[in-house]
N, C-alpha and C positions, 0 to 999 in steps of 0.2 A: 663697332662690333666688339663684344668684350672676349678676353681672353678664354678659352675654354682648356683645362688640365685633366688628365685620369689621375684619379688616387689612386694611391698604392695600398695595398690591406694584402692582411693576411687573412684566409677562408680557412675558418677550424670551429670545434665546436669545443665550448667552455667546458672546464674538467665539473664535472657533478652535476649540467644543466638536465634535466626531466628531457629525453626526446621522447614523442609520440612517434614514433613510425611503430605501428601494429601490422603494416599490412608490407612484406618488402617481393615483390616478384621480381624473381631474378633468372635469367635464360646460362647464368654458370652455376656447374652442379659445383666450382671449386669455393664461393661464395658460402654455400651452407656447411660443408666441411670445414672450411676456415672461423665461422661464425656461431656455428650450431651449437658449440658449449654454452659463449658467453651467451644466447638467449635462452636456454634453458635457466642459466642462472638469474637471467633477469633484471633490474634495475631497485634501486633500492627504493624502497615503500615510504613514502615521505607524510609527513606529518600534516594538521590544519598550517603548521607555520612553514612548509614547506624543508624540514628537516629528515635527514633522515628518521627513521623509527627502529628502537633496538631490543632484542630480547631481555629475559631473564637475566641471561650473560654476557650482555653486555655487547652480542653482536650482532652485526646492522641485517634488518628482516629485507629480502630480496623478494621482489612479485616476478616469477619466470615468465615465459612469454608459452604461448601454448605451439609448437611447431608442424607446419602442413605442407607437404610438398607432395608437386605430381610431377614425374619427370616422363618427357615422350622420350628419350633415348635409350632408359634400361628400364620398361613396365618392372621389373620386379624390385625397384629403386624406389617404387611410386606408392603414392596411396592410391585409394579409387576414386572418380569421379563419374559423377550421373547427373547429366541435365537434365534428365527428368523427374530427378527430386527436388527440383525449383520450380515448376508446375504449380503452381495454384491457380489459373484462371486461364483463357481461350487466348487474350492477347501475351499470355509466357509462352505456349505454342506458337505462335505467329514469331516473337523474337529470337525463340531457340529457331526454325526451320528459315529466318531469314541471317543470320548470321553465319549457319550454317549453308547455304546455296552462300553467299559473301565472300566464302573463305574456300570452296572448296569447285570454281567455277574452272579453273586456268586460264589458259588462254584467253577462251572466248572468240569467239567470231560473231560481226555485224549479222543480227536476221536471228539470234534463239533465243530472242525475248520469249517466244510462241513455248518453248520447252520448257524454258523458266518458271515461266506463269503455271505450264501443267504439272510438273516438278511440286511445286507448292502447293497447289490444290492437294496432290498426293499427299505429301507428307506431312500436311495439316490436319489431312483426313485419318492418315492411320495412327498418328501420335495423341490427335483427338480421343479415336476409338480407343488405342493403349492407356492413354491416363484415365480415360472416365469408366471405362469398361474393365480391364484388366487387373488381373491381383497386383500388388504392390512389387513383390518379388518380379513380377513380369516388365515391371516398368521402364525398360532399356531398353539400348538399342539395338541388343539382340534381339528380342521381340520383333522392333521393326526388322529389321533383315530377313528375319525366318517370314512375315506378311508380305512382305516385295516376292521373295521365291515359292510363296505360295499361290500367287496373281499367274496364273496361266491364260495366256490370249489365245485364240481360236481366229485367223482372219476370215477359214470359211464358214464359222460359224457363232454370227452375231447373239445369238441367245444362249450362247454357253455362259456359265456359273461358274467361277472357281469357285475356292474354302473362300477365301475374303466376302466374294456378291455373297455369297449365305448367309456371313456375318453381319454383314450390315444390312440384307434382306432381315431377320430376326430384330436388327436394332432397330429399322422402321418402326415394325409390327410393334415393338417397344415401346419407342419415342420418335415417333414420324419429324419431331421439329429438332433433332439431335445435333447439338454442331457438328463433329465428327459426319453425320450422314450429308448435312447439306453439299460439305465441300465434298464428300464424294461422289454426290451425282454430280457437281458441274466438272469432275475430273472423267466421269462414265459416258459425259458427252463424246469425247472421240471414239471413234472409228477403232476396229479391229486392228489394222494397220500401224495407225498414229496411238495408239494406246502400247501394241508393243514398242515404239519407238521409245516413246516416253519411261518405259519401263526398264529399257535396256540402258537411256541414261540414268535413270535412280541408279541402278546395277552399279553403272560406273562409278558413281558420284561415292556410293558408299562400298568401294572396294577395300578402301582402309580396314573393313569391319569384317573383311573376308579373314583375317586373322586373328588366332584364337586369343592373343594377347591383349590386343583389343576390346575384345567382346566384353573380356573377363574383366578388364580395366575399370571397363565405365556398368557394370552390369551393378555396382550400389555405388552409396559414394560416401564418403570420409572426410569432406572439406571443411563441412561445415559452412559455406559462403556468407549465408544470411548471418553469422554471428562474428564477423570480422570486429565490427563496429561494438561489440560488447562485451570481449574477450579480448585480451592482448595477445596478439597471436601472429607469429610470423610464418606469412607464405609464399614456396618459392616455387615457381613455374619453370621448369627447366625443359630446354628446347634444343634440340640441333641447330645451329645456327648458317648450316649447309646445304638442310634437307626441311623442306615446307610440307612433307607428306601430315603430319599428323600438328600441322600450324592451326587448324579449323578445331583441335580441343582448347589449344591455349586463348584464341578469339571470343571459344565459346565461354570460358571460363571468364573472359575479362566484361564481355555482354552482360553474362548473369550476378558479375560481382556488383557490378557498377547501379544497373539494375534494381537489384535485389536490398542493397541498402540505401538506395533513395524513397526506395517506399516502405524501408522499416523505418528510417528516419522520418518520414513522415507522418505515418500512420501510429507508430509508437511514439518516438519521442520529441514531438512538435517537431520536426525539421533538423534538429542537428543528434546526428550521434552521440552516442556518449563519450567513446575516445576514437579519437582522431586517426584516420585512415589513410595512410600515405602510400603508394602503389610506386616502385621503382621499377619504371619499365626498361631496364635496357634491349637493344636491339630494335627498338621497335616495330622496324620497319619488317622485321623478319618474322613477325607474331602473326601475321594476316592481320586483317581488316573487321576493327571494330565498329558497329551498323551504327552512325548518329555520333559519333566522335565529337565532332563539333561543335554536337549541341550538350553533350555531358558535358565536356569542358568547360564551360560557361555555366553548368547548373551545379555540378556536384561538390562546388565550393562551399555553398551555404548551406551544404547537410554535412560539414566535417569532412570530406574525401578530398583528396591532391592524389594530382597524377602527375608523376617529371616522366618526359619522354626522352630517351637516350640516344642516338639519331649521331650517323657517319657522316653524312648530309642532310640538306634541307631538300636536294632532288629524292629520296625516300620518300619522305613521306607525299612530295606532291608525287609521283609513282601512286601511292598508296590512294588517296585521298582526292588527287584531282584540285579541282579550284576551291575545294575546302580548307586545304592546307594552312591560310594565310589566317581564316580564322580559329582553327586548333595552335595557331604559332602565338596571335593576338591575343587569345585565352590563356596565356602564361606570363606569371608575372615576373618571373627570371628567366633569362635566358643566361648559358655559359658556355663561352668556346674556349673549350680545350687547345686547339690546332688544328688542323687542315690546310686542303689547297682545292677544293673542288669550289670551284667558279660561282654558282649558285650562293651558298652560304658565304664565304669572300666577299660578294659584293653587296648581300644583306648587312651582313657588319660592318663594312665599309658605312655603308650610308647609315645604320644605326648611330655610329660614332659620333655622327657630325662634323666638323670644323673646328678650326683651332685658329684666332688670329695671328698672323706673324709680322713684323716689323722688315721691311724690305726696303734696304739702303744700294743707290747708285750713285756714282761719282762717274764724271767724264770730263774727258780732255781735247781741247779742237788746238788743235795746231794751224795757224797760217802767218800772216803779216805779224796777226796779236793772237798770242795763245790765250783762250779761255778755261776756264777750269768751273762743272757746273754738280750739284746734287741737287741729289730727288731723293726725298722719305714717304713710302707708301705701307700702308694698313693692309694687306690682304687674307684671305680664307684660306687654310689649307688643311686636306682632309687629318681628323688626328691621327688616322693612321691610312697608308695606302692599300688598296689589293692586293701588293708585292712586300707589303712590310707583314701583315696579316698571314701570307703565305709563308713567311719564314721567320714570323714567333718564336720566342727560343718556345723549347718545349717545356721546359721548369713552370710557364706562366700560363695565364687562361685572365679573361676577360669574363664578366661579371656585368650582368646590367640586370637590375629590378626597378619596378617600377616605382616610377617617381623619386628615382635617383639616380646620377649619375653615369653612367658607364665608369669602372674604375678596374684596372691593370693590378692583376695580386700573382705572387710565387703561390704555385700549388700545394698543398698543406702534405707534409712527409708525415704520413699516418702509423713513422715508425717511432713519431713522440706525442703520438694521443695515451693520456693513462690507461685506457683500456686493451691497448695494444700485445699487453703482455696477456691476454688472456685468447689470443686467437693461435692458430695452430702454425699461424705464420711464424711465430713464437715462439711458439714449444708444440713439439709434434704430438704430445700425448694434449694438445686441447683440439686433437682433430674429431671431426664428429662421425662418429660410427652410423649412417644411414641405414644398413643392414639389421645393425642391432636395434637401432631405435623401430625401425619396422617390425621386427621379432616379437610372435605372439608367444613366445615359446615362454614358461614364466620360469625364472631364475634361480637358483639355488642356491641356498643360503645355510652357512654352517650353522647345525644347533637346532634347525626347527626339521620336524615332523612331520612326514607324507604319509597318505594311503599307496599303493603298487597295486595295480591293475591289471591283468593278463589276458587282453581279449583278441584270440583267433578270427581267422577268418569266417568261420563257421558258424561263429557268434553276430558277426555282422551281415550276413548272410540272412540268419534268423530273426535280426530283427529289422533287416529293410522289408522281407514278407511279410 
């Protein structure tokens, strides 16, 4: 058995090396405060020879990074977002309304499959009628809300019409083979009864949206998603990491990312992006539940996209995931622990590690008539590291394994001697980033130049909304 050692290395990134991360989602708002300067300022624009490139004056041209963030904790911290400006086809329905029932289930109990299934008939049907029927401005999910409170059931009386049956009575008359109509009649199958039932869980499901902040949030959207892949653009998804109420936008968001540039990368630019898409999910486990995880994993490598999942343990994500887990863990070609002690992950790394040969010397002594004196040299396996050694890591170090090499033991990189260090607000507090301001439509004021001054009463506005 041959000997097996960890190297030691140090994990840092070379001062001036080109990174691609365009795409950073991050669940702390302290991340983009801390960061927000140096990517506005951007990375320097490098040459065919891979130099930088300099002005007139001699100084080095920066490409900025374009910045997006939606935060669920202060909506007015946020930009907008609307999944149903990524709508272009019947099966982008199907994935917004299954991601969404994904994320926004609870509990659960054995036996609602029955609701589930009616649930999605619903909300295929009126998201349907919204995108192919409705003006643009309509296309949100206040629209859907106000069509849920507009569905009034009747148990004693089965031929009643809400405003909805008239609608989609008209969209018949229309287009009798309409998608939006088909999945409504097999939702108009139920009963009086079973159809308010079903409606009082849609109710539920979308109570989030009972808030006006809400509404307003996702009523246009500002992401941009589809142009991650061809913009340098960093976006940071900030979450509560205590409260899962509004986890089903950030889910939806990661659905329609992942989505949405596998098929610009295919359909535009033969299969790979143009720049490089890296997604830094931390918390994971607390983001809700992205539909088919396991199978992006495995695909959205060869269109340019990487996902590092950030994860307290490996019992998260099987929580999450179930018996997929093993292959969303398998679809990663690094893996890195930090520390811990939760038993699960412990004893993945244990047996990651392997064995280590050791040299095992015994010596003994028999006492009687004739004293003997006897040794033994044995070869044995011993794990590189134990369950209990693993558990009490110094915290300075982390462990490292990518594929098709070694596991190797490194000090964690003190990111208070990376060169770029001096430009985060960790730093210097005036490179903290004004989110506020950067949100601000308000335009600026600048000594030296020339406005017009406009005086319009209410009276004026009055007049010209009639």
């Amino acid at each position: 058995m041959a000997r097996r050692m960890m190297r030691k290395h140090h994990v840092r990134c070379r001062a001036g090396e080109k990174v691609e991360i365009t795409s950073k989602p991050y669940l702390s708002l302290s991340v983009l405060v801390e960061c927000g300067k140096m990517l506005q300022r951007g990375t320097p624009k490098l040459d065919k020879d891979g130099k930088p490139m300099r002005n007139e004056k001699g100084k080095i041209i920066y490409e900025p990074y374009k910045i997006r963030v939606f935060n669920t904790i202060n909506f007015q911290k946020s930009m907008h977002f609307n999944p149903f400006a990524y709508i272009h086809s019947e099966k982008d329905i199907l994935k917004i309304v299954t991601t969404l029932i994904a994320n926004t289930k609870g509990e659960g109990k054995a036996g609602d499959d029955f609701w589930v299934k009616a649930e999605t008939l619903l909300y295929t049907a009126l998201i349907g009628y919204i995108y192919y029927e409705a003006p643009v401005n309509e296309q949100n999910f206040a629209t859907l809300v106000e069509m849920l409170n507009a569905m009034e059931v009747r148990e004693d009386d089965e031929s009643f019409k809400n405003a909805v049956d008239l609608l989609f009575d008209a969209l018949e008359q229309k287009d009798p083979d309409h998608f939006a109509l088909r999945q409504y009649k097999k939702y108009k199958l139920a009963a009086g009864k079973t159809a308010k039932s079903i409606l009082i869980s849609c109710a539920s499901r979308l109570a989030p949206f009972d808030i006006k902040e809400v509404r307003e949030i996702t009523m246009y959207d500002e992401l941009d998603l589809d142009m991650l892949g061809d913009e340098r653009t960093a976006l940071f998804l900030i979450m509560s990491d205590t409260d899962g109420t509004f986890a089903f936008l950030i889910s939806l968001i990661y659905s329609i990312l992942f989505n949405r540039l596998c098929e610009r990368a295919d359909d535009i630019y033969g299969g790979r992006l143009p720049i490089h898409v890296r997604c830094l999910i931390d918390e994971a486990a607390n983001i809700g539940q992205i539909p088919n995880l396991e199978r992006l994993m495995a695909t959205i490598r060869s269109r340019e996209i990487s996902a590092c999942l950030v994860l307290q343990a490996q019992s998260q994500l099987k929580a999450l995931y179930k018996d997929n887990m093993d292959t969303v863990i398998g679809n990663c070609d690094a893996s890195l622990f930090l520390g811990g002690k939760e038993e699960t992950t412990l004893k993945s790394w244990n047996s990651l590690l392997g064995k280590e040969t050791i040299d095992l010397y015994n010596t003994s002594v028999t006492k009687g008539n004739q004293e003997s004196h006897g040794q033994n040299f044995q070869k044995l396996g011993k794990d590189l590291m134990s369950v209990d050694e693993l558990a009490v890591m110094d915290g300075g170090k982390c462990l490292l394994q990518i594929r098709g090499v070694r596991p190797f033991l490194s000090r964690k990189y003190d990111i208070t001697k990376h060169p770029n260090y001096k430009l985060l607000s960790d730093f210097n507090e005036k490179n903290a980033f004004n989110i506020e301001k950067f949100l601000s439509t308000r335009m600026p004021m600048r000594p030296g130049e020339r406005y017009r001054n406009y005086e319009v009463t209410a009276e004026d506005l009055a007049s010209q909304t009639l």
